[in-house]
Every structure is written in C-alpha cells, then in structure tokens.
N, C-alpha and C positions, 0 to 999 in steps of 0.2 A: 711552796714558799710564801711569806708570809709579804704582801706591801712591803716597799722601803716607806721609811719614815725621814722625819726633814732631821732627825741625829743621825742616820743612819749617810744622808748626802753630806753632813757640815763632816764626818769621818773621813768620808771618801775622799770631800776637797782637801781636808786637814785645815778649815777654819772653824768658826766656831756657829752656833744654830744662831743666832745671830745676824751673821753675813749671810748668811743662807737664805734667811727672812725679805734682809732687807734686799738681794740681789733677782729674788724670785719676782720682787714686789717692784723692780722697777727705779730702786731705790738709788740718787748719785752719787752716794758717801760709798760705794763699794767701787774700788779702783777695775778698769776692764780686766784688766788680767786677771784678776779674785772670781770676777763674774763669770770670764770665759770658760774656768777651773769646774766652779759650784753647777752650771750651767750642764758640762759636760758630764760631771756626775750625777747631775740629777737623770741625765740619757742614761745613762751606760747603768743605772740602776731602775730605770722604770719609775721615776718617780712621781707621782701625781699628787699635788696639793691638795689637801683636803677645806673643802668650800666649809664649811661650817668652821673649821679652826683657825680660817683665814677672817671670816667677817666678823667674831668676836674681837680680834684685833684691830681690823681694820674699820669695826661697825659698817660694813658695806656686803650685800649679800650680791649684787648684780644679777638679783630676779624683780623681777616685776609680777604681780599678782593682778590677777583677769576674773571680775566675777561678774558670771552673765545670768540672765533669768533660766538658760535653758541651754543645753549643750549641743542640741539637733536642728538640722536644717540648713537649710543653703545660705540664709541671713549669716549667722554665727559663723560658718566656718571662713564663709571671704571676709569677714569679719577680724576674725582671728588671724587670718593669711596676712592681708594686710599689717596686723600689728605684730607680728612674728619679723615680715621684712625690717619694718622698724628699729625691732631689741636688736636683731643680729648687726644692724648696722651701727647699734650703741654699745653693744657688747654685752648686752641683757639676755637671760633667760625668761621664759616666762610659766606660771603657774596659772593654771586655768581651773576653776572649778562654778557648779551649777546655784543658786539661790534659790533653785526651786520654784522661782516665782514668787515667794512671800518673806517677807520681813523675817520670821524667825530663821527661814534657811537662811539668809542674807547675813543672817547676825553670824553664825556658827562660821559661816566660810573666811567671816573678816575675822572674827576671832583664830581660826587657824592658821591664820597667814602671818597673822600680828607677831613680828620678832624675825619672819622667814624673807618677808619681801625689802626692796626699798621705796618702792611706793604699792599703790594701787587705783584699778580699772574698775567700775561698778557701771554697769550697763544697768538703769533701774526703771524700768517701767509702770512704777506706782510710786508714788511722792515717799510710804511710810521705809521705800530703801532707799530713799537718797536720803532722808532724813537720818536713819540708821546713819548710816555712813558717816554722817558730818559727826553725828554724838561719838561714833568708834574708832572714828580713827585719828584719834589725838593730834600727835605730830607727825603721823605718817602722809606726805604727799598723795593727792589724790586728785580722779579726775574722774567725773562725771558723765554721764554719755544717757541721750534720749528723756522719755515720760518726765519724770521727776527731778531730771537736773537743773530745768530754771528756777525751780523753785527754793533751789540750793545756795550757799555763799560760796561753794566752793569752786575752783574751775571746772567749767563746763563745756559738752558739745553737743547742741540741742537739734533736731530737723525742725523747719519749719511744715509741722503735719497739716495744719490749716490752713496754709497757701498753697501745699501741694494738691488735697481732697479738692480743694476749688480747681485748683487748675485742669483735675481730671475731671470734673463736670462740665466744667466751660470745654474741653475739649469734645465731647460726646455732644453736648449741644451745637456746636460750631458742623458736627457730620451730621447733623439734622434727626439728631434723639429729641424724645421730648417727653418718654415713659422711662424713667433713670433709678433704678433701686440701686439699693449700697449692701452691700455684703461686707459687715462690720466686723472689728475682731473684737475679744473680749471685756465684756464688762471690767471696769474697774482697772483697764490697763489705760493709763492716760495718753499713750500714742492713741491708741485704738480711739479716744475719748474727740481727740482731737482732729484725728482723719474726718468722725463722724461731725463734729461741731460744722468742719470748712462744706461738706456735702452737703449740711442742711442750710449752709448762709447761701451757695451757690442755688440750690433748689429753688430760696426765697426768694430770693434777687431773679430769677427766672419766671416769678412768678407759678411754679410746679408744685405736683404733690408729691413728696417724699412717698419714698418705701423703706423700710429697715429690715432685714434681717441678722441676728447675731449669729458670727462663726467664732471660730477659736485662730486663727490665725497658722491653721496648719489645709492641707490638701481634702482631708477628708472633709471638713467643715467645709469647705467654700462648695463641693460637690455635692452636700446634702443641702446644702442651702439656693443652691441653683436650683435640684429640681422640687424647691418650694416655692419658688418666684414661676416654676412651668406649670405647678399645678393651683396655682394662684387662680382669680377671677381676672385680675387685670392683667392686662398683656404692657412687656417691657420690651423695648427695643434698646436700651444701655443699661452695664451695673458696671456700674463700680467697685472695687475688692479692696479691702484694707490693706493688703499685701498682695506679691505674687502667687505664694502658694496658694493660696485662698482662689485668685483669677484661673490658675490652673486646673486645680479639680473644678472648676465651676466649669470651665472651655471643653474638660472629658465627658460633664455630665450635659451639656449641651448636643456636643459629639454622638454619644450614645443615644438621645432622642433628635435625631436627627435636623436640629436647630443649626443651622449656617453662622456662621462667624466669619465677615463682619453682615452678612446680607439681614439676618435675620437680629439680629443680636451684636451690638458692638461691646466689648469687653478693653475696660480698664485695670492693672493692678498698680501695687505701692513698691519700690526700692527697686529693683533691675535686679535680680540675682540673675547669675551666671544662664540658669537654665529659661530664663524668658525670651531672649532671644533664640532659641534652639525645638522649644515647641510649634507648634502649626495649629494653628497661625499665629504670626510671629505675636509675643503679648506687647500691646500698647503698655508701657509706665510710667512710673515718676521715679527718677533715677538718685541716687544720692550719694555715687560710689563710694560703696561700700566697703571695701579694700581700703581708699585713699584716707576716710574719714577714719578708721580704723588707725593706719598708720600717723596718720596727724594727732590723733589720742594721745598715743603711745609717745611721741615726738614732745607734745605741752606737759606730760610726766617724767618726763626724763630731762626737762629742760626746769623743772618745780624742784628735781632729785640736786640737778648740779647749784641750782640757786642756793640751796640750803645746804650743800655740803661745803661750797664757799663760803658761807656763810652773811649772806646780801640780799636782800627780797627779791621773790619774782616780782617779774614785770609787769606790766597792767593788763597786757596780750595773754601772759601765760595763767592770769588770776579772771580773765572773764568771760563770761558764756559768748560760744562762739555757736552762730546759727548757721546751717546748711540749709541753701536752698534748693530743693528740690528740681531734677529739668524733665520734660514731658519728652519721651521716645517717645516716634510711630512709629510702631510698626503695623503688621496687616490685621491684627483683629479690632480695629479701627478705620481701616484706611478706606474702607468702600463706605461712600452715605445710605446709611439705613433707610431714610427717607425716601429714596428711592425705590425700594424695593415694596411693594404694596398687594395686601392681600385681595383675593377677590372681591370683600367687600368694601375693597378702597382704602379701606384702615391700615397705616403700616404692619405687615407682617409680625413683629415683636418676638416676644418669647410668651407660648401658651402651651397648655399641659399636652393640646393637641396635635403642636407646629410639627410637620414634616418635610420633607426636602431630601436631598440629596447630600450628604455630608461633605460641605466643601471643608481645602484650606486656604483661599484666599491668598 
C-alpha cells in the first residue's frame, strides 16, 4: 500500500487539506473537535508528515547541521553526544558530515547543507574554514567552535589552548620535571599552534630548553613520537601531548620499553576524553568537557535560530566568542615526583633509548 497523504487525512476527517495543515502544525484557528477528528485520522491512516513538504511552508527544517574536521575519535563523538542531548531537547535533528580538514572539503559540506539545515556547527581548526564559513553562509545562523573561530565575527566558542599548554608545564614542573618535551599535534592546525606557543612561554619563563616533536593528533603519532624522545641523546623526565590520544600511544610505547609512568617519565595530555581516565595509569589532563561545550554550542545556535525567526537581534552573549577554560586533572601518571627517582649516576632517571625497569601502573 502506498503512504497516506495529507488529501488522503483531510478525506478521512471530511475537512479540507487546509485544516489538516494548519491542525498538524499546531495551529489555534482549528476548533478542538476538528483537531480531535483530523488527529484520529491521521492514526487510523498511518500518517507521517513529510519533513521537506512541511519546511517549504513553514521555511523551517528542525535540523541542525555539524561540520567537523574529521568524524573519528573519542574528541568528536562526546563531542557530538553532547550536542545530540541538546537538539533533542530543542526538538532538532542533526546532520553531521566531515571537512576533511581543509577548506575545499569545508566549502562542499556547507554548500550541501545550504537550504537543508536551519543553522550551522563548523568546528574549524585552521582560520581559512572559519573564514569559508563567514563568506558562505549568508543568512544562515552559525556558530563557530575551536582554531579559527576568534578570529571570526561570527558567534563563537574558543578553548583557551595557551593557558591550558602552560598549565601542563607548570604542572610537570611543580612534580620536580625539568627535561619536558612536547609531543605537538599538526602543523598548520591553530589548536595545535597554540598548545605549542603556551609550552614554549612556559619552557621560557622556566628558564628550560624546549624539545618539539610533531605528531598528528591521533594514537599512532604520539607512539612513534615517544620512542623518538627514547632514542634521543637527551634524557626527559615530562612530555607533554597535544591531546589525549597522542599521551596514550606515547604511555603504550613507554610501556612496551619498559619506562615507568610516573617514576621514570611523567605524562601530560590535552581535553579529558572518556577513555583517559580508564587507562593505567590513570592520564594526567586538561579537561574542557567536552560533551557540555558541545551542548552549549548547539544551545547559542538554536537561541541565534529563534532570534531570527522572531525576528529581533541576538543578544550580545549569543553574538560573542565565548572562551573555555581548561581545568588540570590528576591523575596517576603524574602523581609520583620524578625528581625523586634517580638514576645510578645521580641524574633523574628520564626517558632514554636504554631506560629499563619493571613496568609499573602507578
């Protein structure tokens, strides 16, 4: 059998497509009893509105469009969870799709959505897609998130990545580090830029010598990039990680040369995902819940959607960049002072190509 259609309910009430319209939609001008009728028939026929022939009418689609650098990984999806909580509690659907990372995918995804959504999400991690963004998306509501959104007029939600990178240096120094590499994420992604800018203020101000190594911001990078800090000349006793996954592979690839964590090596990463607390040792980070920032997004889009559908300006909260500050967890691959632990020749133990030990989890 074929869908009913909305002639096929306005028959069955015996009113006309009309009442049917306005009574589905919520509309006063349809007396209860009309409603009760059209209502019952839309049941007893199966009847489901069709969303695309409703938002031509009503120019309202009750999706929301999500575009992120990249669709994998533990960032993204409490990411997403979060702002999922959010629509459903505004009555929003949401469409999510990937940028690729670079401007040209960024342009194709906003271009796809343009007509489908009633606003949109651009998580942009390099200034040339927040910039995209502002040129494409006309009158469409939007909201900005990470890299490249302060640098934007449009509303924003930015992490403080420079006060957070210090605070994870000032913390490794406070457990009695004093040899502190940074395990960076990608060139060219402006978080990344800026975790690295707050590590090298913190260094200075400490009077230390930096160390850099570049990863990618995923599990295998931070892994290969550990055991280049063990096969280094200089021995490290803290690294800092751009993110968690990055501190993770780097804590496995310590693991497997049997480097101690915190005894031998204290380990910092960036954002708290789910699974930082759950490995061993537990990971020290910089926390920015991630779910709630997510849902707060999603909350200043949908409050930019009803401004304009009233037709009234947002408000000065909902039109300006809003900074997250980052809070430093401890947990245990931190918590013991490395300082303490000292090799035979007096020197703190660190991380060396040759460190052995007993594989603790602290």
């Amino acid at each position: 059998m074929k869908p009913a259609t909305i002639r096929d309910v306005a028959r069955h009430a015996q009113v006309s497509v009309a009442s049917v319209s306005r009574a589905l939609n919520g509309s006063d001008t349809v007396t209860e009893e009309t409603r009760k009728r059209i209502l019952e028939s839309a049941e007893a026929l199966q009847y489901v509105p069709h969303s695309g022939a409703r938002s031509l009418s009503t120019s309202k689609t009750n999706t929301l469009g999500i575009i992120l650098p990249d669709l994998y990984g533990e960032f993204f999806s409490e990411l997403i969870r979060g702002m999922d909580l959010a629509a459903r509690e505004h009555g929003y659907h949401l469409i999510v799709s990937s940028s690729h990372d670079d401007a040209d995918g960024a342009a194709a995804a906003i271009r796809s959505m343009r007509g489908r959504v009633d606003g949109l999400f651009v998580l942009s991690p390099q200034i040339d897609s927040a910039n995209l963004a502002t040129a494409m998306a006309g009158r469409l509501p939007v909201v900005l998130m990470h890299g490249g959104a302060g640098e934007s007029t449009l509303p924003s939600i930015v992490v403080d990545n420079n006060g957070g990178a210090h605070a994870a240096v000032d913390h490794l120094l406070a457990t009695g580090c004093r040899s502190i590499a940074h395990i960076a994420g990608p060139a060219g992604n402006l978080e990344a830029e800026a975790r690295l800018a707050g590590y090298l203020e913190a260094m200075a101000e400490a009077g230390l010598e930096p160390h850099v190594v570049e990863g990618d911001f995923n599990q295998g990078s931070g892994h290969a990039s550990a055991q280049a800090l063990m096969a280094a000349p200089r021995r490290f006793d803290g690294v800092f990680c751009g993110n968690d996954m990055m501190a993770i592979g780097a804590l496995l690839a310590f693991q497997e040369a049997g480097v101690r964590c915190p005894e031998d090596v204290a380990v910092v990463g960036f954002d708290d995902v789910p699974i930082a607390a759950l490995v061993r040792p537990g990971l020290t980070t910089l926390r920015i819940r991630i779910a709630e920032t997510g849902r707060r997004a999603l909350q200043r889009l949908v409050g930019q959607i009803e401004a304009a559908q009233a037709g009234r300006e947002a408000t000065q909260s909902s039109s300006a960049c809003e900074v997250v500050r980052p809070e430093l967890v401890i947990r245990t691959s931190t918590r013991a002072s490395v300082s303490t632990t000292r090799a035979a020749d007096g020197r703190p133990s660190g991380v060396t190509a040759s460190a052995q030990g007993e594989n603790q989890d602290g």
